[in-house]
N, C-alpha and C positions, 0 to 999 in steps of 0.2 A: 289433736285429733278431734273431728267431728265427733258427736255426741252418740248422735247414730251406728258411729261406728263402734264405739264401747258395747251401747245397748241394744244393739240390733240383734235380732232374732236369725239365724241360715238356718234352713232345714236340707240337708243332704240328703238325697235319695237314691241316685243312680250308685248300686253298685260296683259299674264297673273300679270307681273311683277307687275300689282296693287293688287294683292292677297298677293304678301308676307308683313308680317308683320312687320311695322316701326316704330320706338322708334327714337326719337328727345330728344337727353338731352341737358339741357336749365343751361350753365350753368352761363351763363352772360347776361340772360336775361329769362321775366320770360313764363311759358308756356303758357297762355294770351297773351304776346305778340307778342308769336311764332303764336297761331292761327289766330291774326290779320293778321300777313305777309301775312302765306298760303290764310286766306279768302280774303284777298285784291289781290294777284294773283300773291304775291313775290315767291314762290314756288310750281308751278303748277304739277309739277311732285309729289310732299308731299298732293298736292290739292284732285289728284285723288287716293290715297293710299286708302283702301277698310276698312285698319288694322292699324290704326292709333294711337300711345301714343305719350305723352308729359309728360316728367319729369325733377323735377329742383332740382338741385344740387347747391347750393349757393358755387361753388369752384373759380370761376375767367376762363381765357380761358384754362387751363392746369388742368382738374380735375383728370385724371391719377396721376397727381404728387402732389396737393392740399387734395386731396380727394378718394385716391386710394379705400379702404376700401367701403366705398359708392358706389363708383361707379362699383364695383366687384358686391355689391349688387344689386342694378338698374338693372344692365345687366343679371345678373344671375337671379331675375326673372322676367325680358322680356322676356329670353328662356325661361326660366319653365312653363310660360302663353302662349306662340306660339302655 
């Protein structure tokens, strides 16, 4: 990965950005523990999301390549439900 991209700076400003809708796949950890983080204040930007899912995929960190199939599913309807 370019260097830039580790260390670079975004500043987010538009608003509306908490209307679109976010899918969190949990796959090394469970969606319980994912809403702990965000409501403890580990991820404040997921905090304010208006469109908020949580789904677990029991793959390991790499469900692309564990869990391909699945996870085609998951995603496919997260968009279908947007």
């Amino acid at each position: 990965m370019p260097e830039a991209v580790a260390r670079g700076v975004v500043r987010l400003t538009d608003e509306r950005r908490y209307d679109v809708p976010v899918l969190v796949v949990c796959p090394e950890f469970t969606p319980e523990q994912a809403r702990g983080w965000i409501d403890g204040g580990d991820a404040p930007e997921l905090a304010k999301a208006k469109h908020l899912d949580l789904v677990d995929i029991d793959s390991g960190h790499w469900p692309m390549l564990t869990r391909p199939d699945e996870l085609a599913r998951l995603l496919a309807t997260a968009a279908a439900n947007a």
